[in-house]
N, CA, C and O atoms as a Tinker XYZ file with bonds, in Angstrom:
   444  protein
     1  N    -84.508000  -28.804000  -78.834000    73     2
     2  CA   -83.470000  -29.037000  -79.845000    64     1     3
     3  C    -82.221000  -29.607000  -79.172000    63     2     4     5
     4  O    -81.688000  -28.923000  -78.298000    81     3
     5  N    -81.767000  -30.655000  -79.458000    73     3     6
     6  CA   -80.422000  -31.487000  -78.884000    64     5     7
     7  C    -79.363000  -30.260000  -78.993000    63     6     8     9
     8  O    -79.401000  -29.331000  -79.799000    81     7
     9  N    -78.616000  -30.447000  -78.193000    73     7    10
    10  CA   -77.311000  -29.656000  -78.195000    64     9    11
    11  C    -76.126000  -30.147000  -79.423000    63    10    12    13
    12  O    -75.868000  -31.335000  -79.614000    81    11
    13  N    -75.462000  -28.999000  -80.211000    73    11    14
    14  CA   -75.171000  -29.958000  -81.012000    64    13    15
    15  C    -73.596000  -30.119000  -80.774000    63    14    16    17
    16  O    -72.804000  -30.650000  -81.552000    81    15
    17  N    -73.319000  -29.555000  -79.553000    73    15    18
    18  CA   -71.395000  -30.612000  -78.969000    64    17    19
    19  C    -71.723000  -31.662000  -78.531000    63    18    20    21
    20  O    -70.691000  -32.072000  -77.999000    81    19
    21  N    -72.620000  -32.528000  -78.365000    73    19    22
    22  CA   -73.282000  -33.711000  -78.132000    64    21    23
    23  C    -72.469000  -34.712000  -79.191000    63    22    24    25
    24  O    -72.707000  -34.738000  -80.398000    81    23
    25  N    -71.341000  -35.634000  -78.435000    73    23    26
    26  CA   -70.516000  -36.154000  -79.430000    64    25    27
    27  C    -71.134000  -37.055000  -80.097000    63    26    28    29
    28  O    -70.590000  -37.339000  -81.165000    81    27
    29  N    -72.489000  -37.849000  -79.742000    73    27    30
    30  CA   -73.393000  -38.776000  -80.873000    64    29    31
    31  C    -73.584000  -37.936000  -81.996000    63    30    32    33
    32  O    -73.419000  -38.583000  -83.030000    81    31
    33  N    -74.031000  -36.056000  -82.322000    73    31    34
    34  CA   -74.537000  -35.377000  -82.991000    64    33    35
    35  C    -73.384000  -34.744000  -83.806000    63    34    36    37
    36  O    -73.808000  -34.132000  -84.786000    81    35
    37  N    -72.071000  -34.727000  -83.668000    73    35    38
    38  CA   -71.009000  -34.316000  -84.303000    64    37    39
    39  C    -71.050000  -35.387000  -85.668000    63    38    40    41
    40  O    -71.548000  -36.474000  -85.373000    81    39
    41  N    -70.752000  -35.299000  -86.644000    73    39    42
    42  CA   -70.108000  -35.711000  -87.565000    64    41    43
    43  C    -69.009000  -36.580000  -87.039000    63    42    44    45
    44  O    -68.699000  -36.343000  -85.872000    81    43
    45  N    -68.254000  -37.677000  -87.735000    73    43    46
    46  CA   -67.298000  -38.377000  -87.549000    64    45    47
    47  C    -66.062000  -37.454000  -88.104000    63    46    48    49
    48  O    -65.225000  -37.279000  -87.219000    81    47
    49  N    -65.802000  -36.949000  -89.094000    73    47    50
    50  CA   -65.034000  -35.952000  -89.720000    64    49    51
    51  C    -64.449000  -35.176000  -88.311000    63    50    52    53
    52  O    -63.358000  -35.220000  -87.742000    81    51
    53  N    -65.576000  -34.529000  -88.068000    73    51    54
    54  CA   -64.669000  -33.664000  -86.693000    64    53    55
    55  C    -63.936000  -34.678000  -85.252000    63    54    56    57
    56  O    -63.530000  -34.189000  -84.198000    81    55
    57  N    -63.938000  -35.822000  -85.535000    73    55    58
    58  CA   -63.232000  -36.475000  -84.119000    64    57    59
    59  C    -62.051000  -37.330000  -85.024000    63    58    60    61
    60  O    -61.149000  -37.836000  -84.356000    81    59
    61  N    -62.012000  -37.517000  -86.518000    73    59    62
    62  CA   -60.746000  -37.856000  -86.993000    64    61    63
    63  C    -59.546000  -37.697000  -86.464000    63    62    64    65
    64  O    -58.762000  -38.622000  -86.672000    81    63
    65  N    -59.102000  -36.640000  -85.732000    73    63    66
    66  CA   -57.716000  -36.740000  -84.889000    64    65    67
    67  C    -57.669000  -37.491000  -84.171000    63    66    68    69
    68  O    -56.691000  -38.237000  -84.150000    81    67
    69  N    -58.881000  -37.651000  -83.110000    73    67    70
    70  CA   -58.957000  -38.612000  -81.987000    64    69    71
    71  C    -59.157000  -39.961000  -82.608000    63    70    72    73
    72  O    -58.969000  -40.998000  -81.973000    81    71
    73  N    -59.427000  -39.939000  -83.485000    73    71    74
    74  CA   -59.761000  -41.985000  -83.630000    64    73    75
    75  C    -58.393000  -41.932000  -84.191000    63    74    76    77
    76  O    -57.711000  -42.893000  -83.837000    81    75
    77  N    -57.740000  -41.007000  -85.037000    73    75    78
    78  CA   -56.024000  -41.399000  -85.088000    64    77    79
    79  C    -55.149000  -41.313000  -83.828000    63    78    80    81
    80  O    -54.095000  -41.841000  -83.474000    81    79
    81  N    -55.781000  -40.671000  -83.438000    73    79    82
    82  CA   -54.373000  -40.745000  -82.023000    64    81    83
    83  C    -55.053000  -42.397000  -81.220000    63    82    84    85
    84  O    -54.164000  -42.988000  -80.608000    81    83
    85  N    -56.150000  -42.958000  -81.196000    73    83    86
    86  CA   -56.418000  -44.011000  -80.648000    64    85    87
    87  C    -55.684000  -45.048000  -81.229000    63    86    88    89
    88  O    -55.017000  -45.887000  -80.624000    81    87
    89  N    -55.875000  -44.926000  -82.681000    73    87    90
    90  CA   -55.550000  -45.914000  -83.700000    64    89    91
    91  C    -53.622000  -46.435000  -83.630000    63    90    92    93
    92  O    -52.874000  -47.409000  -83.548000    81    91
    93  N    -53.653000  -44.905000  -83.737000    73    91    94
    94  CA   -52.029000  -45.364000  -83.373000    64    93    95
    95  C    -51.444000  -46.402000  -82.514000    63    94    96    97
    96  O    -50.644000  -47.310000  -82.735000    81    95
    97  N    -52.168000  -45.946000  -81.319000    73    95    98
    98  CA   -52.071000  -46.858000  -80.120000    64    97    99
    99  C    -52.421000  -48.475000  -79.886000    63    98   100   101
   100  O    -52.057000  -49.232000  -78.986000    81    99
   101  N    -53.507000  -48.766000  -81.372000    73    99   102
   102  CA   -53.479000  -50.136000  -81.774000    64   101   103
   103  C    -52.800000  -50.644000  -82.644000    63   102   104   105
   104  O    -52.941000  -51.779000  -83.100000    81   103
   105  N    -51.508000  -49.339000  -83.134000    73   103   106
   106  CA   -51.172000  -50.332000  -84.186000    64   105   107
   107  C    -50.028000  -51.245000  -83.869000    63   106   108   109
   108  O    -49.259000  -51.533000  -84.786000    81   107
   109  N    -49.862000  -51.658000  -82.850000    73   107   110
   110  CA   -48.560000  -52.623000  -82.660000    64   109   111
   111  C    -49.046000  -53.447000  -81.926000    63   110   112   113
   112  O    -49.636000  -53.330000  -80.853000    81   111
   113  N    -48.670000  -54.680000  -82.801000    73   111   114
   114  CA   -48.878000  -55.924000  -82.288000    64   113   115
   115  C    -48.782000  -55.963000  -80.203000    63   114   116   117
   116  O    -49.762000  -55.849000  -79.466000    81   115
   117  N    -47.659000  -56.109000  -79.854000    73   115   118
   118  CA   -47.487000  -56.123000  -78.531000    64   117   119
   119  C    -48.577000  -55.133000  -77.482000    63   118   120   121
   120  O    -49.079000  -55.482000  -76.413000    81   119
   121  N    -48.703000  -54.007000  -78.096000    73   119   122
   122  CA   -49.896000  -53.199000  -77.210000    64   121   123
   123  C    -51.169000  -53.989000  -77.361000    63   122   124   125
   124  O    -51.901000  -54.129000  -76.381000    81   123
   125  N    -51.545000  -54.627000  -78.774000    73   123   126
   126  CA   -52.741000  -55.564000  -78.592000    64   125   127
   127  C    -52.973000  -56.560000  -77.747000    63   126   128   129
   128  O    -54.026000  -56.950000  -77.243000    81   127
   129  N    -51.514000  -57.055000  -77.612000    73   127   130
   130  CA   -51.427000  -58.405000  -76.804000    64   129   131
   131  C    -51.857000  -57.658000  -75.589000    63   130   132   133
   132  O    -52.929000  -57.915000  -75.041000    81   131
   133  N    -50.985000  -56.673000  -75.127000    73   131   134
   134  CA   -51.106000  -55.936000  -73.448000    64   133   135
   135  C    -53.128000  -55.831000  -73.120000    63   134   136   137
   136  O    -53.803000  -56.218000  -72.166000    81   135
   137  N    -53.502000  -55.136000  -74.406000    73   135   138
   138  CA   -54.567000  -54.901000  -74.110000    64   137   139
   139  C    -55.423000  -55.872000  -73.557000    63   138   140   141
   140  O    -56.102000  -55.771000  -72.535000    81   139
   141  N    -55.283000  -57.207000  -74.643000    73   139   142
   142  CA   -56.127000  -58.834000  -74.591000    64   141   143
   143  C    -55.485000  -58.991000  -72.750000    63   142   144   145
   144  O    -56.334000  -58.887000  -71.864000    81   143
   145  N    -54.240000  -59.193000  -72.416000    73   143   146
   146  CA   -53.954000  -59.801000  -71.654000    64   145   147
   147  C    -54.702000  -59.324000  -70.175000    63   146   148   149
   148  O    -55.027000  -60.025000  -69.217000    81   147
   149  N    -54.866000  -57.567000  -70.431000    73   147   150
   150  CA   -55.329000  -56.711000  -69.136000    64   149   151
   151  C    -56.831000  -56.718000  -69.499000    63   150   152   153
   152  O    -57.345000  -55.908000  -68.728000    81   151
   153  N    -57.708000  -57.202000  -70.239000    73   151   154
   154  CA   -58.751000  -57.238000  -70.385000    64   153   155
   155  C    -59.834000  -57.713000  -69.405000    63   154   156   157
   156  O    -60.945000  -57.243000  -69.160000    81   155
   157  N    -59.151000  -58.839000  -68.891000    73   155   158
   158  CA   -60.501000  -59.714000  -67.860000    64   157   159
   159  C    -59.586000  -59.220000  -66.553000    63   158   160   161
   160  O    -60.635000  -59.385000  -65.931000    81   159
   161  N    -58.763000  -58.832000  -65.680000    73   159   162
   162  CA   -58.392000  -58.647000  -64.994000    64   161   163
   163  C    -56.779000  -57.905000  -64.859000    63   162   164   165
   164  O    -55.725000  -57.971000  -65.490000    81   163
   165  N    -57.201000  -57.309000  -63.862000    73   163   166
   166  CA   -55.890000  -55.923000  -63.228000    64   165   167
   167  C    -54.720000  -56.891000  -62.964000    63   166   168   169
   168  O    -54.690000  -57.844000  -62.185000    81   167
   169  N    -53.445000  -56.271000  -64.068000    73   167   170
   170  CA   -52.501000  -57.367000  -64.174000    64   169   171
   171  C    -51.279000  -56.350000  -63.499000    63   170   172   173
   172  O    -51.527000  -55.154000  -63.656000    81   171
   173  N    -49.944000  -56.669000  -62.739000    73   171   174
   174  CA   -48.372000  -56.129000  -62.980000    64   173   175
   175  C    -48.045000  -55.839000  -64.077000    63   174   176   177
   176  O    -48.666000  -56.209000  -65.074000    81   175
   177  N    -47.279000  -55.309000  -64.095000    73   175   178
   178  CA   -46.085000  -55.550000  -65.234000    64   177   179
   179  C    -45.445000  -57.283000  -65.350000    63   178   180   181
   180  O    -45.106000  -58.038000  -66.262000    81   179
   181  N    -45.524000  -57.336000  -63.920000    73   179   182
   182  CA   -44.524000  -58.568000  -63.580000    64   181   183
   183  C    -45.439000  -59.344000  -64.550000    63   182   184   185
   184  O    -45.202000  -59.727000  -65.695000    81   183
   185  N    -46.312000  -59.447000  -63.951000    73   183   186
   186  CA   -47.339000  -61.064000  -64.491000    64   185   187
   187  C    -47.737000  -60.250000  -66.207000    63   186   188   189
   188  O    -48.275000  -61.178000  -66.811000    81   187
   189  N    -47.716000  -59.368000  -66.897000    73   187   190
   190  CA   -48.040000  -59.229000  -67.713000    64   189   191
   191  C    -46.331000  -59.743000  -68.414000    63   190   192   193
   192  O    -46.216000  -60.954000  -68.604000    81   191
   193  N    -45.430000  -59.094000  -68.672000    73   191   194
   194  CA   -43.992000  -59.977000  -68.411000    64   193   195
   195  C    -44.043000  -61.399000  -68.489000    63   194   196   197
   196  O    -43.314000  -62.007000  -69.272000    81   195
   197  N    -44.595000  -61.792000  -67.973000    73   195   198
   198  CA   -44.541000  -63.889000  -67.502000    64   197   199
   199  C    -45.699000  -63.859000  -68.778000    63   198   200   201
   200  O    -45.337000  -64.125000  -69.924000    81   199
   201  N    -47.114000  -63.511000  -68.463000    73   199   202
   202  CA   -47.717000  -63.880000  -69.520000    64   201   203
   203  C    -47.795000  -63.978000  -70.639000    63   202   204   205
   204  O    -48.336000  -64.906000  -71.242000    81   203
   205  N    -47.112000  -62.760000  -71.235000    73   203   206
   206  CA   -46.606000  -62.560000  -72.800000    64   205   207
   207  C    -45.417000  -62.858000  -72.859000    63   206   208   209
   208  O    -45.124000  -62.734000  -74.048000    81   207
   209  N    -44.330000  -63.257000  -72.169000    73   207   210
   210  CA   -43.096000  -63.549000  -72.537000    64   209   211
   211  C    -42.629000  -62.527000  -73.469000    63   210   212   213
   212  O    -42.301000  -62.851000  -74.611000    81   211
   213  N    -42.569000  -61.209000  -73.031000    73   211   214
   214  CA   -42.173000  -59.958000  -73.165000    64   213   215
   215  C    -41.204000  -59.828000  -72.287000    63   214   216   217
   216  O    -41.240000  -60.544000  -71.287000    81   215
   217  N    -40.011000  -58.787000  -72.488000    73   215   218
   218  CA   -39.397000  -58.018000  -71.218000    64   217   219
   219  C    -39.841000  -57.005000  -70.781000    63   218   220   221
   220  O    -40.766000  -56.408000  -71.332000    81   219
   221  N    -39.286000  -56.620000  -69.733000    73   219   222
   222  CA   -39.943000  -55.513000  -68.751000    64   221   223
   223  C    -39.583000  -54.146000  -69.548000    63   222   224   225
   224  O    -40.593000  -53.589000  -69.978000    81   223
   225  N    -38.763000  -53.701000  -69.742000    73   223   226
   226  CA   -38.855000  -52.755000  -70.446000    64   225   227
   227  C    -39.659000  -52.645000  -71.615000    63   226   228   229
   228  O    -40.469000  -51.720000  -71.643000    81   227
   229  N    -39.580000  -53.455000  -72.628000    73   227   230
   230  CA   -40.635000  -53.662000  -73.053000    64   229   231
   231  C    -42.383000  -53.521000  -73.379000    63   230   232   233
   232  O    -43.027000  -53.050000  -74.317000    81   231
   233  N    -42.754000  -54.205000  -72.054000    73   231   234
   234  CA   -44.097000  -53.912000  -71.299000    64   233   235
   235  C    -44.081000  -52.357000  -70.959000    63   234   236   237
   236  O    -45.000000  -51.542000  -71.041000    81   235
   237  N    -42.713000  -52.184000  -70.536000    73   235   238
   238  CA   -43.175000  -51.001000  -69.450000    64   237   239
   239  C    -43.622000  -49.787000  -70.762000    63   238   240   241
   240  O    -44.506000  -48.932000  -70.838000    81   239
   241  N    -42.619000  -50.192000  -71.597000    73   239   242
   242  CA   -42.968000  -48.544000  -72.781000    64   241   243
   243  C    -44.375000  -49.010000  -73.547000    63   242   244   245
   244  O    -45.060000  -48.075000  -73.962000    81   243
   245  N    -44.713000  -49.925000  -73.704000    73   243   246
   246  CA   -46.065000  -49.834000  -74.301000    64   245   247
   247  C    -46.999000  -49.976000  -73.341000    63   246   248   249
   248  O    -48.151000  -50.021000  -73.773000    81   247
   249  N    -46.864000  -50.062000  -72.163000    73   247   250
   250  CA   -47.766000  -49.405000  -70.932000    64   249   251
   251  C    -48.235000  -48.251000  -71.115000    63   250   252   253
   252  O    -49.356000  -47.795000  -71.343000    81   251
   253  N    -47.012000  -47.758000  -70.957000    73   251   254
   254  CA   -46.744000  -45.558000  -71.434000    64   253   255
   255  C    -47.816000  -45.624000  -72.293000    63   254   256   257
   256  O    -48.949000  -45.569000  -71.814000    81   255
   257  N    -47.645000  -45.740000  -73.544000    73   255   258
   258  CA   -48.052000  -45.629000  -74.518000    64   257   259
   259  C    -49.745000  -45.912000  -74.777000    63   258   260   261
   260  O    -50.448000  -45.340000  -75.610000    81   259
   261  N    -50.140000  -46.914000  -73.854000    73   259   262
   262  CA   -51.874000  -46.911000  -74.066000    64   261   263
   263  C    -51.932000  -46.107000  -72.709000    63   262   264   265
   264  O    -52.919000  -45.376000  -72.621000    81   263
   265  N    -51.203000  -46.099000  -71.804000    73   263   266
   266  CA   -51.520000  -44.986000  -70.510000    64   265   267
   267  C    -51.897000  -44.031000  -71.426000    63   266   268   269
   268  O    -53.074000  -44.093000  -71.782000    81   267
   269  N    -51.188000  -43.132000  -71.920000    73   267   270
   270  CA   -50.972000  -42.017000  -72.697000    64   269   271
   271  C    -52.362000  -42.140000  -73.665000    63   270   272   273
   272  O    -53.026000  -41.130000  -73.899000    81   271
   273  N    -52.671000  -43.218000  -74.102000    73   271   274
   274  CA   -53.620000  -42.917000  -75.356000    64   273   275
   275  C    -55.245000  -43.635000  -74.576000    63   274   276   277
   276  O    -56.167000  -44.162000  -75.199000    81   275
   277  N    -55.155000  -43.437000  -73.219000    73   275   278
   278  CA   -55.709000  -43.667000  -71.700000    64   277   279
   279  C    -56.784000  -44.742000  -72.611000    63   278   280   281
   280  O    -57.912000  -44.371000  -72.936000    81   279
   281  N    -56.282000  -45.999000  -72.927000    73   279   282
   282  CA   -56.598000  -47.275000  -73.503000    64   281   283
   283  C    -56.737000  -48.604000  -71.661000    63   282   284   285
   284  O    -57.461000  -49.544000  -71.336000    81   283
   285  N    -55.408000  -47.741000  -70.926000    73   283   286
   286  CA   -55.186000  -48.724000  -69.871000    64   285   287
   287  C    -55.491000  -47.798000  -68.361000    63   286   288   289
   288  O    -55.350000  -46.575000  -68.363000    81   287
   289  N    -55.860000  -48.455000  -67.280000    73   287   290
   290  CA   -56.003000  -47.571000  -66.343000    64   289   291
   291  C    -55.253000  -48.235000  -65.075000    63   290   292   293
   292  O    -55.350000  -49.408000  -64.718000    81   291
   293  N    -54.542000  -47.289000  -64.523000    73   291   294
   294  CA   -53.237000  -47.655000  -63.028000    64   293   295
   295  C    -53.903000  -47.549000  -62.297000    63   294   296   297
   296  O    -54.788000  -46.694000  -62.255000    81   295
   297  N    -53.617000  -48.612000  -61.287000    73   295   298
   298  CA   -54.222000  -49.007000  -59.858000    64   297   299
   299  C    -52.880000  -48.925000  -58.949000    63   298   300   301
   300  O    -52.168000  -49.926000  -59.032000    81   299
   301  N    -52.423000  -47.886000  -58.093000    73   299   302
   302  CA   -51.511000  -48.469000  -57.460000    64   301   303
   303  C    -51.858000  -48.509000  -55.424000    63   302   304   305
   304  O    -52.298000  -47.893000  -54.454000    81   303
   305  N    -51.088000  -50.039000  -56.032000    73   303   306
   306  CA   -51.592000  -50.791000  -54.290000    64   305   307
   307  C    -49.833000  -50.643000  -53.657000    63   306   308   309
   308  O    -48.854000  -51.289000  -54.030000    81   307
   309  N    -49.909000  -49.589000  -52.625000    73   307   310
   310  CA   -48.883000  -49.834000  -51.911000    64   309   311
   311  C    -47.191000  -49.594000  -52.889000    63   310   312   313
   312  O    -46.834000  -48.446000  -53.154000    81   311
   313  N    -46.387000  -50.725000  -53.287000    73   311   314
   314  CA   -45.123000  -50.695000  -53.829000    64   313   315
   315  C    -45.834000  -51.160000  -55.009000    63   314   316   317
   316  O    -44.907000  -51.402000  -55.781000    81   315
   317  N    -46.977000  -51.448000  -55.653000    73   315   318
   318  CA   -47.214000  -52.607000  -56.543000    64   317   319
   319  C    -48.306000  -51.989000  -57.524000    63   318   320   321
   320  O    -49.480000  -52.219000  -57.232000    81   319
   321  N    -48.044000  -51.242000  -58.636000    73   319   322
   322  CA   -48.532000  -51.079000  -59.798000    64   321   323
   323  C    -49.413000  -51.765000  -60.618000    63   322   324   325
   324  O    -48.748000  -52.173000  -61.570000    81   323
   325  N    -50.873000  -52.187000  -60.766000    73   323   326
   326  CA   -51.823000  -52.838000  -61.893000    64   325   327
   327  C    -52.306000  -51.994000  -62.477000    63   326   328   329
   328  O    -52.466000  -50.810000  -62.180000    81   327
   329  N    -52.733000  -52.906000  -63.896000    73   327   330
   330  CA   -53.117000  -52.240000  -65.288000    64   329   331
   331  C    -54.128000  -52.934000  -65.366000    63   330   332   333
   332  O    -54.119000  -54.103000  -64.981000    81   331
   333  N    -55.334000  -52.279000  -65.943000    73   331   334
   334  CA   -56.275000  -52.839000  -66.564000    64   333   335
   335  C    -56.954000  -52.050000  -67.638000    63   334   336   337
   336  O    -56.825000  -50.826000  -67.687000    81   335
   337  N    -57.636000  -52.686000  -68.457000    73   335   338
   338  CA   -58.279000  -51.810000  -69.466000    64   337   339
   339  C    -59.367000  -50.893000  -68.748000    63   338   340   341
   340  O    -60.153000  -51.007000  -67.808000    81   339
   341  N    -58.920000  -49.697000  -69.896000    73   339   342
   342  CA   -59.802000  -48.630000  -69.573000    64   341   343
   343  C    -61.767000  -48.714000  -70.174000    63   342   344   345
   344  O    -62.806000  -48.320000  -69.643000    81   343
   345  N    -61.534000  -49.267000  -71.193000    73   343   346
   346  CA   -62.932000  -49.327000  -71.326000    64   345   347
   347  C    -63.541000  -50.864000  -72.419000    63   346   348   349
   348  O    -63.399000  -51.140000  -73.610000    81   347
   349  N    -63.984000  -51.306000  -71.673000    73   347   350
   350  CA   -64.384000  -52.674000  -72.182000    64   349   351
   351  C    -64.705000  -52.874000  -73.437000    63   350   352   353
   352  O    -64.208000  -53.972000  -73.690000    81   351
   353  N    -65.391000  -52.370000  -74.663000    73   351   354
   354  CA   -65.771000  -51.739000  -75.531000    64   353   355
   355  C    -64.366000  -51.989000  -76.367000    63   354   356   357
   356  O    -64.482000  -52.466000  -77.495000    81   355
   357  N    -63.283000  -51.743000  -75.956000    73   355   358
   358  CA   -62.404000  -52.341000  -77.643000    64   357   359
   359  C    -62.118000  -53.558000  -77.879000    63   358   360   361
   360  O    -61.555000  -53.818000  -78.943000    81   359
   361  N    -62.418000  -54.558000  -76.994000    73   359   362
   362  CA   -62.434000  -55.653000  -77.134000    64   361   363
   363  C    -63.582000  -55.891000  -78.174000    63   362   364   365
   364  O    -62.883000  -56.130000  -79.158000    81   363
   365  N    -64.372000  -55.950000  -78.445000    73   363   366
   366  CA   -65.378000  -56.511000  -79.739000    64   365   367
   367  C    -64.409000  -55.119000  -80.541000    63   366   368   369
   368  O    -65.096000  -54.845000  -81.526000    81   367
   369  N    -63.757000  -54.620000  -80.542000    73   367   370
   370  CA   -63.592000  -53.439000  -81.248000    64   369   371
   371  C    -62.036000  -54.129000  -82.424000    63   370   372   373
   372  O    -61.767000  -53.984000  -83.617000    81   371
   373  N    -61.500000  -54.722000  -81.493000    73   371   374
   374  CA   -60.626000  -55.829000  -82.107000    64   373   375
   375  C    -60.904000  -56.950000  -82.506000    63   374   376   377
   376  O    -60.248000  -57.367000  -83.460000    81   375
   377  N    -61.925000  -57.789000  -81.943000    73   375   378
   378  CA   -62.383000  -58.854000  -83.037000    64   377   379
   379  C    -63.275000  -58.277000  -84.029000    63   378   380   381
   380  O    -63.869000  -59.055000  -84.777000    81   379
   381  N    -63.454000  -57.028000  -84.143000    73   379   382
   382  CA   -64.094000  -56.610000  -85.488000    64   381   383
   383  C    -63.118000  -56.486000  -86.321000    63   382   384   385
   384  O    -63.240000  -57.221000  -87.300000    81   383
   385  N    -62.099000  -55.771000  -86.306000    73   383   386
   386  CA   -60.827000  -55.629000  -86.914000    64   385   387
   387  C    -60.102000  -56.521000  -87.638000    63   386   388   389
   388  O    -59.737000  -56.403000  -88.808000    81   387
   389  N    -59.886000  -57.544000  -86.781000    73   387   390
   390  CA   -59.719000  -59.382000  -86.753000    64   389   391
   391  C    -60.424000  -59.716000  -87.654000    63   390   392   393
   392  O    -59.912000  -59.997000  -88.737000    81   391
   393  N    -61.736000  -59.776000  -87.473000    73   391   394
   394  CA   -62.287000  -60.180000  -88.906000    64   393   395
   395  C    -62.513000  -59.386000  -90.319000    63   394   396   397
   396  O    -63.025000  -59.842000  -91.341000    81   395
   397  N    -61.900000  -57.843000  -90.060000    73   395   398
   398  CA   -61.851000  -57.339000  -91.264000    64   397   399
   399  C    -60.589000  -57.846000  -91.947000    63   398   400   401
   400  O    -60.643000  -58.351000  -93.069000    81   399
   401  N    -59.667000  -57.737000  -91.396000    73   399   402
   402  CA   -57.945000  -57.970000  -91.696000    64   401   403
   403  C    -58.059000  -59.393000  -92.240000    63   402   404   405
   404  O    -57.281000  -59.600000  -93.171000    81   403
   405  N    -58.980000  -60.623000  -91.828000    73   403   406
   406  CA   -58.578000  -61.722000  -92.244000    64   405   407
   407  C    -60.052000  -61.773000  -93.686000    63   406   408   409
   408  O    -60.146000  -62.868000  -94.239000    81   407
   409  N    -60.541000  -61.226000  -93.927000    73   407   410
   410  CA   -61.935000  -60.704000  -94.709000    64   409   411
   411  C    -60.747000  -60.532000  -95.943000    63   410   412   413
   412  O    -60.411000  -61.271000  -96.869000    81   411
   413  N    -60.193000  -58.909000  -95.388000    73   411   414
   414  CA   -59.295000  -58.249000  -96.795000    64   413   415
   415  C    -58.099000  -59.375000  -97.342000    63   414   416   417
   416  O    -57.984000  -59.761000  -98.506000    81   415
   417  N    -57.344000  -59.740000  -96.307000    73   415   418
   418  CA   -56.564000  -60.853000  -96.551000    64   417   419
   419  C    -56.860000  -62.099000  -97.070000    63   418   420   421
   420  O    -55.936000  -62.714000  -97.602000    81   419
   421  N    -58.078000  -62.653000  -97.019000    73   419   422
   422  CA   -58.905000  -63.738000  -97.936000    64   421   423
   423  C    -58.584000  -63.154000  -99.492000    63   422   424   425
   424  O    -58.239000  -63.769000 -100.501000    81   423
   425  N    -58.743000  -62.261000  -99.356000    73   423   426
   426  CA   -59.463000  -61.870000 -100.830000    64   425   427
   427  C    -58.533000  -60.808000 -101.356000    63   426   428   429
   428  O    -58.909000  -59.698000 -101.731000    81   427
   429  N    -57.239000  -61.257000 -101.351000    73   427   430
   430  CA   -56.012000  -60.365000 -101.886000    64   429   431
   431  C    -55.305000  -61.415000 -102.699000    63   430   432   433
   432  O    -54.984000  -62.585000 -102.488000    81   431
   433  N    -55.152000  -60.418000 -103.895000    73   431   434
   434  CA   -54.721000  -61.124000 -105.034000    64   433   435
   435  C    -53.811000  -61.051000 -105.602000    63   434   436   437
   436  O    -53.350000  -61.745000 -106.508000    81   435
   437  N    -53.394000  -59.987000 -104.994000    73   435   438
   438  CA   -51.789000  -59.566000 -105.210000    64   437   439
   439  C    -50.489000  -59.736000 -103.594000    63   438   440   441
   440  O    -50.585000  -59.924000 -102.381000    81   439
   441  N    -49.667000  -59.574000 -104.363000    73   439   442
   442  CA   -48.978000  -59.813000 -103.044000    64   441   443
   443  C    -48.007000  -58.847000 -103.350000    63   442   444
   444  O    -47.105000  -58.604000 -102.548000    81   443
């Protein structure tokens, strides 16, 4: 008999907090960008900064913020801090999204 804390065997109902505390963490534009940008490779702040034409403070608090919702993972080399995504997997997880948002938005009739 499977074990049933086996998180495939849980119900979705019981991990609702956790896909909100994730969710949160996608809901701002700029953390999406951070995410896309740290996706194919371990970025700075600096070069994430230059790439998004963000400021550093900026970057730095929505760093925190997928740190925290452990979306991003720290590499530190020496004086020099990289980010990269924590798990490859939300990337199709956002072009699913992408195409729901522009799906619902097709087909809105009100404004």
């Amino acid at each position: 008999m499977p074990q049933l804390h086996h998180n495939r065997l849980m119900p979705l109902e019981d991990f609702l907090p956790t896909v909100a505390f994730v969710a949160k963490s996608l809901s701002d534009e700029n953390r999406l960008r951070i995410l896309l940008c740290v996706h194919e490779a371990k970025k700075s702040v600096s070069g994430i900064v230059e790439e998004l034409n963000l400021s550093q403070p900026l970057v730095s608090h929505h760093l925190k913020e997928l740190r925290r919702s452990l979306l991003v993972k720290v590499e530190r080399r020496g004086p020099f801090v990289y980010y990269e995504i924590a798990d490859a997997r939300i990337v199709p997880i956002l072009a699913a999204l992408k195409d729901l948002a522009t799906d619902l938005l097709a087909a809105r009739t009100t404004f």
